[in-house]
MIVEXZA-709757 format. One record per residue (C-alpha): residue number from 1; x, y, z. Coordinates in Angstrom, 2 decimals. Layout:
N
NUM X Y Z;
...
//
This chain:
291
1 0.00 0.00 0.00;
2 2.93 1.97 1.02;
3 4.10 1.87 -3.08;
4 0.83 2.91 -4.17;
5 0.89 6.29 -2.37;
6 4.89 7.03 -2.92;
7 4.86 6.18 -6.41;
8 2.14 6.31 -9.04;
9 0.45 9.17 -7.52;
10 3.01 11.86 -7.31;
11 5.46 10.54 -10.44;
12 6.26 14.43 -11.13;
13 6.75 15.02 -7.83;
14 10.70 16.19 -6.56;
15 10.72 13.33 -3.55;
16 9.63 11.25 -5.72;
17 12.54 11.74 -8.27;
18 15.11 11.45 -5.23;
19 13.46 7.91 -4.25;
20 14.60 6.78 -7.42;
21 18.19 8.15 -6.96;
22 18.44 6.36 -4.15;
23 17.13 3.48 -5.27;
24 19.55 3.18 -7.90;
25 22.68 3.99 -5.76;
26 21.53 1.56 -3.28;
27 21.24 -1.22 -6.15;
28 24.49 -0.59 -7.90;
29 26.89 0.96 -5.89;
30 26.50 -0.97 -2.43;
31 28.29 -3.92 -4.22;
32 31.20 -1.74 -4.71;
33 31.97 -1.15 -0.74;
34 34.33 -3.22 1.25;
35 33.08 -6.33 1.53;
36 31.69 -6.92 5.08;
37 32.71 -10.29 6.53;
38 31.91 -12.58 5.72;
39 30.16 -11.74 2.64;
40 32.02 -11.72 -0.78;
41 31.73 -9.01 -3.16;
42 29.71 -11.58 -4.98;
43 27.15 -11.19 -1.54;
44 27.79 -7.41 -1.63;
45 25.97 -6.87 -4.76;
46 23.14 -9.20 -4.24;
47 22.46 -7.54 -0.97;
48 22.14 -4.14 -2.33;
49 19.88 -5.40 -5.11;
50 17.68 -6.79 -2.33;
51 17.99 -3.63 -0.42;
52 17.58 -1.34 -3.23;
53 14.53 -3.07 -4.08;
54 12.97 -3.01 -0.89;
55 13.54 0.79 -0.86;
56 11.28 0.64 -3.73;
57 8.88 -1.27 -3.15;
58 8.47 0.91 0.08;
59 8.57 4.44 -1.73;
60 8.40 4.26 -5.27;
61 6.29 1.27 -6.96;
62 6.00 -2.45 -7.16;
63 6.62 -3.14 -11.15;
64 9.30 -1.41 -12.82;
65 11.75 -1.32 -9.49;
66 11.33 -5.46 -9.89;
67 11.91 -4.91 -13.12;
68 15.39 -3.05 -12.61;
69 16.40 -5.08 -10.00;
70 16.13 -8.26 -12.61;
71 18.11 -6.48 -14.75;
72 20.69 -5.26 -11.98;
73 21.43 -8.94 -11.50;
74 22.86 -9.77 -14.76;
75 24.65 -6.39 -14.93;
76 26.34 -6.71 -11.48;
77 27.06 -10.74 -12.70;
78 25.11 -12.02 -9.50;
79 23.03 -14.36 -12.35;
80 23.74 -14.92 -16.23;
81 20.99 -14.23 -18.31;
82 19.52 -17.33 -19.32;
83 19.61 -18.62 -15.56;
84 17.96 -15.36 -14.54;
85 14.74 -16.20 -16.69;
86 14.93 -19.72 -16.08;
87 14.55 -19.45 -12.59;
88 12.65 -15.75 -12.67;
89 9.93 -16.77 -14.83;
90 9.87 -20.19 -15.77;
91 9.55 -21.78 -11.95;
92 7.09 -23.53 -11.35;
93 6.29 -21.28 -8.19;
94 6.19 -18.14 -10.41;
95 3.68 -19.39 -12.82;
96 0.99 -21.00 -9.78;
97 1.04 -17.58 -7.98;
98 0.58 -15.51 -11.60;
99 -2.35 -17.91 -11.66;
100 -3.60 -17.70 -8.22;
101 -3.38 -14.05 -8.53;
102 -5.20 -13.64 -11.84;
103 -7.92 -15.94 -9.53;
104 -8.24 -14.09 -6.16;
105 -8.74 -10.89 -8.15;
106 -11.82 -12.06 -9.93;
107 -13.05 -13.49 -6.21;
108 -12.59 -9.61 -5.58;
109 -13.87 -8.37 -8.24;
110 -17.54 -10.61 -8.47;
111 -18.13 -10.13 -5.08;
112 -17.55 -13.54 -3.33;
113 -14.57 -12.43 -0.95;
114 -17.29 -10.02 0.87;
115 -20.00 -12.33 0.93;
116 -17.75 -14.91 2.66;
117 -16.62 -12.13 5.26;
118 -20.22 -11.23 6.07;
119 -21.42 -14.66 6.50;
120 -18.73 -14.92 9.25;
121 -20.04 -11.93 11.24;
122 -24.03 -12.90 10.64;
123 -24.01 -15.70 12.48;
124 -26.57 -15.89 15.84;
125 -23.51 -16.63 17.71;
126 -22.05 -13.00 18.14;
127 -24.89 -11.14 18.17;
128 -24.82 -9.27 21.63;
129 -21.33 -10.85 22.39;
130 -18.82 -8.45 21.61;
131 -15.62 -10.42 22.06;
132 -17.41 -13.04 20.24;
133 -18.13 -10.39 17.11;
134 -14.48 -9.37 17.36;
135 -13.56 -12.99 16.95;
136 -16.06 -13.63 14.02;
137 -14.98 -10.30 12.66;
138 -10.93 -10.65 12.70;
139 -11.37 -14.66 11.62;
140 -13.34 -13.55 8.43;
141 -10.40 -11.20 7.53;
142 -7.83 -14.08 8.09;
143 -10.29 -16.40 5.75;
144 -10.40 -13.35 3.41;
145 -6.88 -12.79 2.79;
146 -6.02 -16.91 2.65;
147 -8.71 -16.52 -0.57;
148 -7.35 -13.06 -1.65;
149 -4.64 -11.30 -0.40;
150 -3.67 -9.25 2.54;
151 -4.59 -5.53 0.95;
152 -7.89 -6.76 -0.17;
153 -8.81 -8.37 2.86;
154 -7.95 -5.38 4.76;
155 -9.73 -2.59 2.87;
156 -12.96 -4.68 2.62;
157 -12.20 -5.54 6.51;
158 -12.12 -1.51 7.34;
159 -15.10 -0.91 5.12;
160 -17.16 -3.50 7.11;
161 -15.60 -2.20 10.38;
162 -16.50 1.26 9.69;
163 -19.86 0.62 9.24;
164 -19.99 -1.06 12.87;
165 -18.01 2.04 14.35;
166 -21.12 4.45 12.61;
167 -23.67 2.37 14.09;
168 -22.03 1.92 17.77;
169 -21.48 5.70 17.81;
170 -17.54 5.19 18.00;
171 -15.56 8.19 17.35;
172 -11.94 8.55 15.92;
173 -9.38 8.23 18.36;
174 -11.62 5.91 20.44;
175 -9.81 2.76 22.36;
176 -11.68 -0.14 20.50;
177 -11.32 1.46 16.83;
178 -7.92 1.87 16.66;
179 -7.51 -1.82 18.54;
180 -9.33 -3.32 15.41;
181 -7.92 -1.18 12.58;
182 -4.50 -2.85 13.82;
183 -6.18 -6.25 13.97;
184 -7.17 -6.24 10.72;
185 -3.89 -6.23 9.19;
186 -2.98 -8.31 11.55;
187 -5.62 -10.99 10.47;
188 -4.69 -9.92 7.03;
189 -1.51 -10.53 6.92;
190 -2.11 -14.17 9.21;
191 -4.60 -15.49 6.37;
192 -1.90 -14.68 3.77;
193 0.09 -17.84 5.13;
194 -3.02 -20.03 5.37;
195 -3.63 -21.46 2.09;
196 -0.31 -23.33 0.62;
197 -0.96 -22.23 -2.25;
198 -0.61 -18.35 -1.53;
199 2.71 -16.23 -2.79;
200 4.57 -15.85 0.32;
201 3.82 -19.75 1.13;
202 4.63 -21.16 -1.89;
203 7.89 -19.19 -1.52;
204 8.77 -20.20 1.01;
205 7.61 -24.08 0.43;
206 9.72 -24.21 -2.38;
207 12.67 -22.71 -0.82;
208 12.57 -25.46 1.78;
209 12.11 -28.72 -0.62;
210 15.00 -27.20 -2.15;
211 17.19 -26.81 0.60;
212 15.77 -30.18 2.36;
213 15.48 -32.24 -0.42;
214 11.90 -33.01 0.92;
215 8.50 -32.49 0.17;
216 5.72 -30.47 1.74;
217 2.55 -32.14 2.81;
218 0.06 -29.18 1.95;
219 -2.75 -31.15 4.31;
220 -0.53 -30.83 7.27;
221 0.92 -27.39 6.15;
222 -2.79 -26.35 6.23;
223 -3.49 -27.69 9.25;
224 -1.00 -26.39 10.65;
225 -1.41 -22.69 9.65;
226 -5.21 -22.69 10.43;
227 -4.08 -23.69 14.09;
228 -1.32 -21.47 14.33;
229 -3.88 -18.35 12.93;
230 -6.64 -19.46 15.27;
231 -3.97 -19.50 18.31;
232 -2.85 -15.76 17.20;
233 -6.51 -14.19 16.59;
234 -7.37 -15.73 20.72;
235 -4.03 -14.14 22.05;
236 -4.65 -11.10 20.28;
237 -8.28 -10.19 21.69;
238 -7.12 -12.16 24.71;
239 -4.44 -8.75 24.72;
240 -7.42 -6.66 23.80;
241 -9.92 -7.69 26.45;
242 -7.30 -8.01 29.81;
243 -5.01 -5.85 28.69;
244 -5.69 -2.97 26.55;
245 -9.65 -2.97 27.62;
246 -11.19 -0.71 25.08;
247 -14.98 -0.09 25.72;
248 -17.17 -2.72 24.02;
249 -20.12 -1.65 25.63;
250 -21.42 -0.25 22.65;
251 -21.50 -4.07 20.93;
252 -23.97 -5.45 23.24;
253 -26.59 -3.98 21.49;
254 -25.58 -3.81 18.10;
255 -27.58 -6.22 15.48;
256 -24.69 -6.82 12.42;
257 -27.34 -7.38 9.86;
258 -28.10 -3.29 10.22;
259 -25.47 -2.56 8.47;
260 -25.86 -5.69 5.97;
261 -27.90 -5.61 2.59;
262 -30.10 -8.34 1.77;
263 -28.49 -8.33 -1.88;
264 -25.25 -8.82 -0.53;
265 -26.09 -12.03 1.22;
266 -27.50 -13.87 -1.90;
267 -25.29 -15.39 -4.24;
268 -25.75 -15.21 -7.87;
269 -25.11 -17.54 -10.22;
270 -21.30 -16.76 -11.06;
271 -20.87 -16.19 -7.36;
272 -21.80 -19.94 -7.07;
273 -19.85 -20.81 -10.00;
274 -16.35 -19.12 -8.55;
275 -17.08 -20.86 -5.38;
276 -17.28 -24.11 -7.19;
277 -13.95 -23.15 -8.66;
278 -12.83 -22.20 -5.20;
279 -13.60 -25.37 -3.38;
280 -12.03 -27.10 -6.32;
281 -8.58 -25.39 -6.54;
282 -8.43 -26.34 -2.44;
283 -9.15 -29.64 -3.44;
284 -6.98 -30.14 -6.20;
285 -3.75 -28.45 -4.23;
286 -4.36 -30.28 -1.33;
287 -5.25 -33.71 -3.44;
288 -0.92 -34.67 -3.91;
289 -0.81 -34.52 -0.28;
290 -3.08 -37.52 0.37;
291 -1.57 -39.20 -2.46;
//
């Protein structure tokens, strides 16, 4: 999010000219200091690539610093050329997540990521319970971003919260607010390692059967995960509720279906036909596993 507003938005502006200075002396010229033991100079010049891209990703944009860094790499010799796009763009890795991205943006984009999310917080279960709503709440942003992706799940996360804030009367600056605009990304960024078949999984997946020489059982990866994320969403509001304390008096009498169209909790017909898809792809990434 932080590349959207540094980069695109202000591409005349003067900081955003000196961002890209930087970037570039970070990229190419921290390979020519000393070398800092124990790295080589070899290490030297991948590590400001990696740095330089970070910088960025952070204050510039997402595509065409990627793209420079690629092409830093064969000019500072840290990769040849043809290993470069063998390994860049023809992994196996590369291509599922192009796909999986391609998919969780038309999840997005039909309307089936927010009708999962409002299910969650419908239920009979939470209504008067507050901790119980905050559960339902930050769990449906965790399921969220293991379908989408963490920026996704956390706008339409905020947009849903926002609407409960109007209704409860909760101002800016108010304890319980600011506790869940944090949680959010926090949930976010928790259901981003739940699926196996996410980026930052995969990466990481593949970077241990490499380095192992094993394989990954995605059933027990999954497992796993959802236990872990469960485990993290309970210590959080167990922080919230005995620690930090904000005032949730104002959920005991809120009904969540105020603030919920009847349209938006009917599926259409494509809606039913992604989630088909949906419960398919799980299937079908999980299916090796049991094999």
């Amino acid at each position: 999010m932080a590349s959207v507003a540094a980069g695109p938005q202000n591409p005349g502006n003067v900081n955003y000219f000196f961002h890209i200075i930087v970037f570039l002396c970070i990229t190419f010229l921290f390979g020519k200091l000393d070398p800092i033991a124990p790295l080589t100079p070899f290490g030297m010049n991948t590590i400001g690539v990696f740095l330089g891209v970070i910088y960025a990703w952070v204050f510039i944009d997402i595509i065409w610093p990627s793209m420079v860094g690629l092409f830093a790499l064969m000019l500072l010799d840290v990769l040849p050329a043809t290993a470069l796009l063998n390994k860049g763009f023809g992994d196996p890795t590369v291509i599922m997540m192009m796909f999986i991205f391609v998919f969780s943006a038309t999840l997005e984009r039909y309307g089936l990521a927010k009708y999962i999310s409002l299910w969650f917080v419908s239920r009979k279960c939470v209504m008067g319970k507050p901790w119980r709503l905050t559960f339902a709440l930050l769990l449906a942003i965790a399921i969220l971003g293991g379908l989408t992706s963490a920026t996704p799940a956390a706008v339409i996360g905020w947009s849903l919260l926002y609407g409960v804030f109007d209704i409860c009367g909760y101002k800016k600056g108010d304890g319980y607010p600011i506790m869940m605009i944090i949680g959010t990304v926090f949930a976010a960024q928790l259901g981003m390692s739940l699926a196996p078949f996410k980026s930052l999984p995969l990466v990481a997946i593949s970077a241990y059967e490499k380095l192992s020489g094993t394989s990954v059982d995605y059933a027990l990866y999954l497992l796993a995960s959802l236990t872990t994320c469960l485990f993290c969403l309970l210590l959080f509001i167990a922080l919230g509720k005995h620690l930090f304390r904000p005032d949730v008096s104002k959920l005991e009498s809120l009904d969540i279906k105020l603030i919920i169209k009847e349209s938006d909790m009917t599926l259409t017909g494509i809606q039913k036909l992604l989630l088909g898809f949906l419960v398919a792809l799980i299937i079908f990434m999980m299916l090796p596993g049991f094999l």
